[in-house]
KEDOTOR-357738 format. One line per 10 residues: number of its first residue (from 1); their letters; for each residue x, y, z of N, C-alpha, C. Coordinates in nm, 4 decimals. Layout:
N
NUM) A) X:Y:Z:X:Y:Z:X:Y:Z  ...
***
This chain:
217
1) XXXXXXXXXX) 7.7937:10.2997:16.2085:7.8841:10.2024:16.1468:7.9189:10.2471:16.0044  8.0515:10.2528:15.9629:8.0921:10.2907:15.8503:8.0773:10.1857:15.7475  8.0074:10.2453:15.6161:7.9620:10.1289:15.5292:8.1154:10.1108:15.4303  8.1179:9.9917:15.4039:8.2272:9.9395:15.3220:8.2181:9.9800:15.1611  8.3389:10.0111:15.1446:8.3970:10.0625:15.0097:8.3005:10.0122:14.8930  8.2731:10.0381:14.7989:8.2659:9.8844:14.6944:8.3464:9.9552:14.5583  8.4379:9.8588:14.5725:8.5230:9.8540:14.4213:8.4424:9.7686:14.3020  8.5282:9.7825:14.1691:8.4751:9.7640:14.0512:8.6579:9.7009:14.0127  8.6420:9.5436:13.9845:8.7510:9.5131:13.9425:8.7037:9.4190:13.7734  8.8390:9.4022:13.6984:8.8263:9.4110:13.5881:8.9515:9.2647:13.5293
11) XXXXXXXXXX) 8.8301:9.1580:13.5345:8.9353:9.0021:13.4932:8.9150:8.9989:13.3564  9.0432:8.9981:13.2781:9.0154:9.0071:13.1124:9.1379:8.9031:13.0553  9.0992:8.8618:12.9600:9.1797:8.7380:12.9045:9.1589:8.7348:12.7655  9.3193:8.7715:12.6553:9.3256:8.7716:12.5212:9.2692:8.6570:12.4506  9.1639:8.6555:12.3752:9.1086:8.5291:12.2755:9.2240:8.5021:12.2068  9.2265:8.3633:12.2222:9.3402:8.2951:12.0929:9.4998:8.3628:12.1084  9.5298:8.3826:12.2274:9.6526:8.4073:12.2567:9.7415:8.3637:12.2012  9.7253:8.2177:12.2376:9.8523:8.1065:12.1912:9.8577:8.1056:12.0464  9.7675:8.1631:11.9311:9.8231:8.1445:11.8277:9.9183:8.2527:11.7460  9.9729:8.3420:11.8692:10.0586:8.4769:11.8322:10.1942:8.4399:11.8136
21) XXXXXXXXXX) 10.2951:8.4779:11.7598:10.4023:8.4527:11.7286:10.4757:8.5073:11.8577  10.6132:8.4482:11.8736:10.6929:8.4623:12.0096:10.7362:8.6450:11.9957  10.7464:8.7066:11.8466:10.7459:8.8229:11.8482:10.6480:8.9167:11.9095  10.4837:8.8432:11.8815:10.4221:8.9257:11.8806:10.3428:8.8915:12.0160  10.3813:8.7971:12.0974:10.3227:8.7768:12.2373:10.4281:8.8443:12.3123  10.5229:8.8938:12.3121:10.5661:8.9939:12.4198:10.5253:9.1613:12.3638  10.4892:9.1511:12.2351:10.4041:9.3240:12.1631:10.2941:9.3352:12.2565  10.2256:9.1937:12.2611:10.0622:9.1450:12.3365:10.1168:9.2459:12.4812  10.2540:9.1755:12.5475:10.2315:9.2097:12.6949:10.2446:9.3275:12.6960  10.3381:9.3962:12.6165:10.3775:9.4932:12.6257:10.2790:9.6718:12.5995
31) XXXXXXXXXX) 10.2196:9.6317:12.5040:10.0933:9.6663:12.4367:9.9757:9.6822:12.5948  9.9494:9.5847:12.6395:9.8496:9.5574:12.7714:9.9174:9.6527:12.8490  10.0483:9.7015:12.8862:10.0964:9.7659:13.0113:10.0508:9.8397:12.9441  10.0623:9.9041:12.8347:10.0107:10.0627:12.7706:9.9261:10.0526:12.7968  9.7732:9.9634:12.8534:9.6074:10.0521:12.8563:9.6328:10.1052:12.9785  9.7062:10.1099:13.1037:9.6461:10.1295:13.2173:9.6813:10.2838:13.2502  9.7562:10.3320:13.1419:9.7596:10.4701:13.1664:9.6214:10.5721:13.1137  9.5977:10.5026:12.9848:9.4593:10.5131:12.9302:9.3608:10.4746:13.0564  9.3513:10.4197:13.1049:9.2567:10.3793:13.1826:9.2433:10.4489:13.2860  9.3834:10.5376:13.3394:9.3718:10.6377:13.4442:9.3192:10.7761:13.4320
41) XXXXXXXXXX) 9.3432:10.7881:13.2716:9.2576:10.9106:13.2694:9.1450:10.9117:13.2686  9.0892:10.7723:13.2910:8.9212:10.8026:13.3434:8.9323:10.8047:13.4969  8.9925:10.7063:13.5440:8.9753:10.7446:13.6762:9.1304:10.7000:13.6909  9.1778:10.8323:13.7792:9.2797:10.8631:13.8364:9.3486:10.7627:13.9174  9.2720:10.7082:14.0372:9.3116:10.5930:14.1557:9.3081:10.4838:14.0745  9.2761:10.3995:13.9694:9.2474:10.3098:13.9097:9.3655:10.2294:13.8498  9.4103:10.1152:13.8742:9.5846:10.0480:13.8551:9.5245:9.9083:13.7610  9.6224:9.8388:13.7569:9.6586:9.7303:13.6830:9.7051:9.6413:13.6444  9.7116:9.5313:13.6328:9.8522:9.4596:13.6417:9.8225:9.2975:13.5298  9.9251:9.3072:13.4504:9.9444:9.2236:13.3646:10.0175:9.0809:13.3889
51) XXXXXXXXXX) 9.8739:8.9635:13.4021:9.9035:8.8366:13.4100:9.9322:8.7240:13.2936  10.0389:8.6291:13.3517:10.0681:8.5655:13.2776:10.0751:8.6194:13.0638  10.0804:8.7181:13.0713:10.1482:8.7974:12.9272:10.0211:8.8322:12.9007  9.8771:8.7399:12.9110:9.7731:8.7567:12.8360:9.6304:8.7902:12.8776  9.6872:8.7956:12.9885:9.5717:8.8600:13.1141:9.5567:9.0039:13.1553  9.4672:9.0224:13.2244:9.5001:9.1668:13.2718:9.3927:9.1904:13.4144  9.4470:9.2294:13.4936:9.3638:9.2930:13.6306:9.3470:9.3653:13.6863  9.2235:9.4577:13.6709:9.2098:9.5824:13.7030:9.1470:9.5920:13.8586  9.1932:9.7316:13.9082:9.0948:9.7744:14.0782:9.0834:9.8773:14.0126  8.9084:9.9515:14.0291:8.8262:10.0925:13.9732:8.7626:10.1174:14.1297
61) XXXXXXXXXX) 8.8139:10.2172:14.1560:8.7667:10.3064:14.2836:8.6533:10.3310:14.2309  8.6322:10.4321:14.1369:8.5097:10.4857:14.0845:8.4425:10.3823:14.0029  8.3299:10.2953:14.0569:8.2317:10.1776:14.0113:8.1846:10.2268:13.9029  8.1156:10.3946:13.9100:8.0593:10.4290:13.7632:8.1497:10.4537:13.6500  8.2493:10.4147:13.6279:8.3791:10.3984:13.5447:8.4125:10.2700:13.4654  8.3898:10.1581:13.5558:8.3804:10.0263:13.5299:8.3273:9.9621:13.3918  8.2064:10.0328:13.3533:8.1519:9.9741:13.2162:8.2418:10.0479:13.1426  8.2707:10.1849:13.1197:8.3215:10.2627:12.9923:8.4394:10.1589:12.9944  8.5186:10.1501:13.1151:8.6878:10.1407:13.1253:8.6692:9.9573:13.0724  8.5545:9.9234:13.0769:8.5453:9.7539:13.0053:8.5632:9.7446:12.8540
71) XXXXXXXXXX) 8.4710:9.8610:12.8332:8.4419:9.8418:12.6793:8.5565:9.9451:12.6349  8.6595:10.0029:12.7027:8.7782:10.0417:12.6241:8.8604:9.9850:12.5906  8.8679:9.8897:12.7120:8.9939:9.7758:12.6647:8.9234:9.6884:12.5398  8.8322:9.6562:12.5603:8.7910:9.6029:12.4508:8.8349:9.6510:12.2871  8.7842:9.7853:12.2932:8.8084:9.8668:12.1831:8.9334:9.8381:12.1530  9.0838:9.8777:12.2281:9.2332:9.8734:12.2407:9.2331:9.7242:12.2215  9.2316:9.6773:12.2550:9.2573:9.5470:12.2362:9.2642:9.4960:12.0342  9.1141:9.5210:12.0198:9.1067:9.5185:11.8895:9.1723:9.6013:11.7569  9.2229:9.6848:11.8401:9.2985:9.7959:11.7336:9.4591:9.7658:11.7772  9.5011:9.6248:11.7770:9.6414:9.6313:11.8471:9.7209:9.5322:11.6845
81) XXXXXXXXXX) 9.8125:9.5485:11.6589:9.8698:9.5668:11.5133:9.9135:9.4599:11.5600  9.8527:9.2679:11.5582:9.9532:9.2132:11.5670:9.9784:9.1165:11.4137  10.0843:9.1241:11.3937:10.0353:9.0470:11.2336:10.0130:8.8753:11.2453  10.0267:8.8171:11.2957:9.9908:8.7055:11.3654:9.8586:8.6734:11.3879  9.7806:8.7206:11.4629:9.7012:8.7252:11.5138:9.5505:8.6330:11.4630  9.5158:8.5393:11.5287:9.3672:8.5161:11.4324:9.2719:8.5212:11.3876  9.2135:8.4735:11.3064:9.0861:8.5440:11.2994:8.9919:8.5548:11.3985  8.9968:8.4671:11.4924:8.8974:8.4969:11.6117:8.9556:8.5484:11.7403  9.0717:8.6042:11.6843:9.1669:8.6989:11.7691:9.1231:8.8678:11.6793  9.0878:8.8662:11.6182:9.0983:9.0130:11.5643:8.9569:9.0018:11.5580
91) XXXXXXXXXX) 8.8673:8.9055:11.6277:8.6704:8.9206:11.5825:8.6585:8.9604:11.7204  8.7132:8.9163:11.8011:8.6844:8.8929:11.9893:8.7624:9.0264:12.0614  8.9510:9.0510:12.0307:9.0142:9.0695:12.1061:9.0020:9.0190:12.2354  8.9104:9.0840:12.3152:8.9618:8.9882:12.4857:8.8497:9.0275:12.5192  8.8164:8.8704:12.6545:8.7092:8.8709:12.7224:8.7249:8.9392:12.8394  8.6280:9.0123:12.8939:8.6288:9.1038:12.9760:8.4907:9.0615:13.0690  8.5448:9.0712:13.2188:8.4343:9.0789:13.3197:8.4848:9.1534:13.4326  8.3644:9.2153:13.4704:8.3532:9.3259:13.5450:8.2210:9.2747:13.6949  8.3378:9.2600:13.8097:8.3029:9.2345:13.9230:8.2870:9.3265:13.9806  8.1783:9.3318:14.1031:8.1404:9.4868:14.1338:8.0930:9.4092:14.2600
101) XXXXXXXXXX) 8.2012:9.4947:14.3876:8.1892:9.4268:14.5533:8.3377:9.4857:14.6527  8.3035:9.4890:14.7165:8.4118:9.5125:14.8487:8.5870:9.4380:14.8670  8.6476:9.4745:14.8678:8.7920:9.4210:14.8626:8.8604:9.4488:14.9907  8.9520:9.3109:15.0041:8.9751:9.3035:15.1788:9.1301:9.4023:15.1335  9.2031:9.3484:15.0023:9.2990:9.4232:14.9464:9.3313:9.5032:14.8518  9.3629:9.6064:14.8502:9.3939:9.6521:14.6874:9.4944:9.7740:14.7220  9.6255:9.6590:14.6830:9.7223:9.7764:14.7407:9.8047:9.7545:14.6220  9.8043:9.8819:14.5622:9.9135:9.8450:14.4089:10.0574:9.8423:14.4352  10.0969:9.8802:14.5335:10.2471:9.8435:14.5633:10.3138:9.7315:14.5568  10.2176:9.6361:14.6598:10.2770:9.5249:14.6853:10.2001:9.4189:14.5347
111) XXXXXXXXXX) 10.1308:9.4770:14.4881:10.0600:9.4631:14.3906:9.9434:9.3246:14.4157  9.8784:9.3153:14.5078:9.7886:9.1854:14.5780:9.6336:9.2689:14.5640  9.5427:9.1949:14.5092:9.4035:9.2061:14.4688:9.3227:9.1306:14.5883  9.2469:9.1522:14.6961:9.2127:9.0039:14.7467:9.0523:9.0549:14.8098  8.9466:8.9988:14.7718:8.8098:9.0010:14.7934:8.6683:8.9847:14.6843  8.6272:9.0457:14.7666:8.4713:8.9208:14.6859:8.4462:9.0256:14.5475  8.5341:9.1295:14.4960:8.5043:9.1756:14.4044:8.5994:9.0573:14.2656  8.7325:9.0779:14.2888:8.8474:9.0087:14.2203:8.7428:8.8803:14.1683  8.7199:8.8110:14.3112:8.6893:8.6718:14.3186:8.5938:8.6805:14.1843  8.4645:8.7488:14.2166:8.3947:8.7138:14.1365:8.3838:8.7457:13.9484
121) XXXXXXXXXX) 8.4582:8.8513:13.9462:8.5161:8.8419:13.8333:8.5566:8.7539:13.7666  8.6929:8.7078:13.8378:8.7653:8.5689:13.7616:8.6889:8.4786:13.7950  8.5838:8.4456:13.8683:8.4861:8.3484:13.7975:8.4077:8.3533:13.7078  8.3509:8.4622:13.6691:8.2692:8.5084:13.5503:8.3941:8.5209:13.4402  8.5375:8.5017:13.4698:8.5898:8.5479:13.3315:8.5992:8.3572:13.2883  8.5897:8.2895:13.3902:8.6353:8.1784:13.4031:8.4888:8.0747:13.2980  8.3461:8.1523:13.3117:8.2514:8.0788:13.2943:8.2518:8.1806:13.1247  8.2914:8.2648:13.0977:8.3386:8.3552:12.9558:8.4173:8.2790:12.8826  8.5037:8.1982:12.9658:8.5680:8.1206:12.8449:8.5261:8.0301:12.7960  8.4054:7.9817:12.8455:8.3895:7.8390:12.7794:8.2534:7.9148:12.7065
131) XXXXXXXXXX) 8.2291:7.9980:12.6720:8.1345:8.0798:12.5655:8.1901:8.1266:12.4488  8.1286:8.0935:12.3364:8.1208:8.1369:12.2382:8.0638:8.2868:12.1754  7.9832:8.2993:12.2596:7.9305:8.4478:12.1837:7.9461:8.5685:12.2908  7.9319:8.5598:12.4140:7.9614:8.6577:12.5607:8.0897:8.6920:12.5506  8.1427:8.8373:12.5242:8.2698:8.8759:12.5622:8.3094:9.0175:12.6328  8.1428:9.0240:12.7007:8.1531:9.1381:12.8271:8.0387:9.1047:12.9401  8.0702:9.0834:13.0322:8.0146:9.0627:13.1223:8.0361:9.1341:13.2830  7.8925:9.1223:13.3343:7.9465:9.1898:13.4577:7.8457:9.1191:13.5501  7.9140:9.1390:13.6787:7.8630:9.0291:13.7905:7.8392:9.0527:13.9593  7.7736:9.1043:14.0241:7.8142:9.1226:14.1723:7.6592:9.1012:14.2623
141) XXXXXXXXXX) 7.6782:9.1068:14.3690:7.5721:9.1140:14.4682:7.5330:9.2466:14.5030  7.5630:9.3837:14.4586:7.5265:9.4722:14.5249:7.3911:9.5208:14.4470  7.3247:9.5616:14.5467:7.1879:9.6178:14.4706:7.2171:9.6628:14.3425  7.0958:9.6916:14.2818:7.0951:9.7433:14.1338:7.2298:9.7368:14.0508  7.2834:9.6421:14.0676:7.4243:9.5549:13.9355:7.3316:9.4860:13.8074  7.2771:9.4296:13.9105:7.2201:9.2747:13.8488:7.1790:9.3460:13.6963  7.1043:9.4473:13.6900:7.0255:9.4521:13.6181:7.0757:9.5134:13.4784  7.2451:9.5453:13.5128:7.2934:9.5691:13.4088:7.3921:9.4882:13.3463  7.3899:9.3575:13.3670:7.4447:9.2665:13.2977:7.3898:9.2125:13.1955  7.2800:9.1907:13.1311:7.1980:9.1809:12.9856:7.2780:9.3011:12.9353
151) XXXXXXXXXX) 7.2827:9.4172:12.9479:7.3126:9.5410:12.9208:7.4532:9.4887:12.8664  7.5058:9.4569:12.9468:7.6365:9.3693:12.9095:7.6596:9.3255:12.7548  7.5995:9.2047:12.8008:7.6285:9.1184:12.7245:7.5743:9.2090:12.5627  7.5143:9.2643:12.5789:7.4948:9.3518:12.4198:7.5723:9.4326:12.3977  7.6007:9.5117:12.4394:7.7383:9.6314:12.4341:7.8716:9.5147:12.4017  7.9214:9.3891:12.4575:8.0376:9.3385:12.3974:8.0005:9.3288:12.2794  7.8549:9.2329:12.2424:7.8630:9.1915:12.0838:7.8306:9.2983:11.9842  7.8267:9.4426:12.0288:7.8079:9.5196:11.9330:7.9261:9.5754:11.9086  8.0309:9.5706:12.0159:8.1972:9.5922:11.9264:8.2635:9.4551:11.9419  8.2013:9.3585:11.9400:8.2776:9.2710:11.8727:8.2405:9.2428:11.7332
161) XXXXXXXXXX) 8.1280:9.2996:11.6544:8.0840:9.3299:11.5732:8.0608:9.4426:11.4949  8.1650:9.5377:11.5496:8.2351:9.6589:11.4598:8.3447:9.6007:11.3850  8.3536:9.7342:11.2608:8.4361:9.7122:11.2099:8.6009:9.7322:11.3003  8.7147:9.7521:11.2394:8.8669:9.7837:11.3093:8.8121:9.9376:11.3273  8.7957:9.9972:11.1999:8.7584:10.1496:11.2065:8.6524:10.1933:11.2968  8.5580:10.1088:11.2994:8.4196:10.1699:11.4053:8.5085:10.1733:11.5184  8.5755:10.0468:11.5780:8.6092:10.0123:11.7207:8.7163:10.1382:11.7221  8.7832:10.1519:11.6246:8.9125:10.2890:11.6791:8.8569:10.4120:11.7202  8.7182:10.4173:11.6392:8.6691:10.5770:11.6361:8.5823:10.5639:11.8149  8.5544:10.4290:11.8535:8.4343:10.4538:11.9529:8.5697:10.4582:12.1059
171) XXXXXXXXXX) 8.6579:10.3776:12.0558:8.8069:10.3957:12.1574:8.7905:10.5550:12.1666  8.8053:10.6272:12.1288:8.8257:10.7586:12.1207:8.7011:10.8429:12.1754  8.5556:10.8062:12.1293:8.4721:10.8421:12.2068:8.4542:10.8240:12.3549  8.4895:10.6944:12.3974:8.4523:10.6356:12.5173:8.5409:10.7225:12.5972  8.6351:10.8069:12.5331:8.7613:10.8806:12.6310:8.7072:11.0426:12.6249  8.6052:11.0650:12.5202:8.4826:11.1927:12.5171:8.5876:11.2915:12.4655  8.6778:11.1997:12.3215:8.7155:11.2763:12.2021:8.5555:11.3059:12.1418  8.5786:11.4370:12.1404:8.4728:11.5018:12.0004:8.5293:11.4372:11.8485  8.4174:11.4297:11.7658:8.4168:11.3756:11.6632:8.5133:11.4893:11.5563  8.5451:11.5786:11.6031:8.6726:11.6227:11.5002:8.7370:11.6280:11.5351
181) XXXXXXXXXX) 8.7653:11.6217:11.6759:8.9378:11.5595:11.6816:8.9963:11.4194:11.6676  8.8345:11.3019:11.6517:8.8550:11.2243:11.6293:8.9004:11.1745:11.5204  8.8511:11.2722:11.4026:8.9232:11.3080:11.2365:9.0689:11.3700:11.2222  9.1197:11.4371:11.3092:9.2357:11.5105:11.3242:9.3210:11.3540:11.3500  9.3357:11.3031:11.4538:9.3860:11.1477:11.5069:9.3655:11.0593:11.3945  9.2582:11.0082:11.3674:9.2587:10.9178:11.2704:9.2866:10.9504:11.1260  9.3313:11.0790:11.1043:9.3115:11.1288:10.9975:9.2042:11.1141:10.9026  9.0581:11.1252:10.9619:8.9510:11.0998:10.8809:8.8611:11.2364:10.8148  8.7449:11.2197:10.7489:8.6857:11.3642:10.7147:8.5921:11.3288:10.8498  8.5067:11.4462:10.9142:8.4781:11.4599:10.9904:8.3271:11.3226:10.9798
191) XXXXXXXXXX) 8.2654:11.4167:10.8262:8.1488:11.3112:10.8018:8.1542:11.1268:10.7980  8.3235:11.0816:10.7751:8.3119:10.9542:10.7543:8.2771:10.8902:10.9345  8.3944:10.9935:11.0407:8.3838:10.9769:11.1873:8.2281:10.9701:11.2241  8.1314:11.0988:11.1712:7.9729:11.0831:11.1786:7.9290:10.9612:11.1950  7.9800:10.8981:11.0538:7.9105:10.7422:11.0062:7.9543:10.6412:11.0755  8.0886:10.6569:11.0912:8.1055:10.5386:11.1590:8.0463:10.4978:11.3150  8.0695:10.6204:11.3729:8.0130:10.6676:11.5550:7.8072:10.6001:11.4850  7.7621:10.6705:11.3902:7.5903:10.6164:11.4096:7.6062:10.4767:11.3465  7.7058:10.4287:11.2803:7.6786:10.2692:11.2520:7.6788:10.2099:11.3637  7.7573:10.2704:11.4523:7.7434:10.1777:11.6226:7.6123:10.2004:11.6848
201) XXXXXXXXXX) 7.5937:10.2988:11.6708:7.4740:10.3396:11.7581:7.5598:10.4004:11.8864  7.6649:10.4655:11.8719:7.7075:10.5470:11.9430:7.6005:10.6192:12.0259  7.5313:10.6889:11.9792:7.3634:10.7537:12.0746:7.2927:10.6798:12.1644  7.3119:10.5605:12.1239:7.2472:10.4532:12.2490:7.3483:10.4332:12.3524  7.4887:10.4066:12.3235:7.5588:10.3663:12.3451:7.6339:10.4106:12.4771  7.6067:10.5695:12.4238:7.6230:10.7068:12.5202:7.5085:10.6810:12.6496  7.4341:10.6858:12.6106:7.2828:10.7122:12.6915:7.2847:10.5576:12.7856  7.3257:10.4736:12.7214:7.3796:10.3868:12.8458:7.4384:10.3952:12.9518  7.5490:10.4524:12.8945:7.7042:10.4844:12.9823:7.6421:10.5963:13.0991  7.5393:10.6913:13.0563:7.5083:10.7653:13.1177:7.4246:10.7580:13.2359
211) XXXXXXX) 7.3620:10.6459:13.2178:7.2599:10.5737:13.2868:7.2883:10.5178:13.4077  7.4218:10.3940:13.3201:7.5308:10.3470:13.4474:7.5787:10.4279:13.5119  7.6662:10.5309:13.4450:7.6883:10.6272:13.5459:7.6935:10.7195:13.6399  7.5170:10.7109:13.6534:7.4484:10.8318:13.7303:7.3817:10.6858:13.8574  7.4070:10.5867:13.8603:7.3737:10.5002:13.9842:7.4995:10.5298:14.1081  7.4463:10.4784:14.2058:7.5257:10.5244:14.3292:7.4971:10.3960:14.3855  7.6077:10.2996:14.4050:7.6451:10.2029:14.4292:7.7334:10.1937:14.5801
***
């Protein structure tokens, strides 16, 4: 008997949307279609689709992709120029949950999401909103998930608790820019990129990602 797929889908929703200006909530939508090309160069098969202006919904073929491709949007999100924007719009950018399970659909054409991965996402993005401090989460039934959702929830509040500059420089890591081309881009000296990557704890940060990504799901 052939065992079933398991996808990694991705329910995310802009903090404090509504207090953006009519200019700068179509920058919002417009801005969101730009991650999903970013998002393909981690994984290739991996699509997207932008709800209601302030949403976003991802399908990740490759499950061990799922955490980096969470905490990128995150990163992007926070580095997005809106002048509007509030203060607990530029502390948060967007809540992000990451469902991990089998899908009856995922056909980007017709563009329809439909199974117990989607589902459970947008319920975890659904139980994210009424939180104050959680703004990464992840959620599923398949063996060894469970155990990386604490994991979670620390990795959001440590870039929601970067600076603009930490979060731009770790955007760039999470895509496995080296730290001088990350100075070349940001136009920084190489040593300030150093500081900013160990104020995160970039080294832990890595060794996570690495961790997640060597499970076979």
């Amino acid at each position: 008997m052939a065992m079933e797929k398991i996808y990694a889908t991705i329910s995310a929703d802009v903090v404090d949307s509504t207090s953006l200006s009519a200019e700068d909530t179509i920058k919002l939508k417009e801005s969101l279609e730009g991650f999903f090309p970013v998002m393909r160069s981690l994984c290739a098969e991996a699509w997207g689709r932008v709800v209601r202006g302030d949403s976003v919904e991802c399908v990740i073929s490759d499950v061990s992709k799922s955490l980096r491709i969470g905490l990128l949007l995150k990163c992007y999100v926070r580095s997005l120029e809106l002048s509007s924007a509030s203060k607990i719009f530029r502390r948060r950018g967007v809540r992000v949950a990451i469902g991990i399970g089998a899908l009856r659909i995922a056909d980007e054409q017709v563009g329809i999401i439909d199974g117990d991965a989607i589902y459970a996402s947008g319920r975890e993005l659904d139980t994210l909103s009424g939180s104050d401090s959680v703004t990464l989460s992840m959620v599923s039934d398949v063996p060894g998930v469970k155990g990386y959702a604490a994991l979670c929830d620390v990795l959001g509040f440590v870039v929601d608790g970067a600076t603009n500059k930490q979060s731009e420089v770790l955007y760039y890591l999470l895509q496995g820019y080296s730290q001088k081309r990350i100075s070349q881009v940001l136009g920084l000296e190489p040593p300030t990129v150093n500081q900013h990557a160990a104020a995160l704890g970039w080294g832990a940060i890595q060794r996570a990602l690495v961790k997640f990504e060597s499970e076979t799901f």
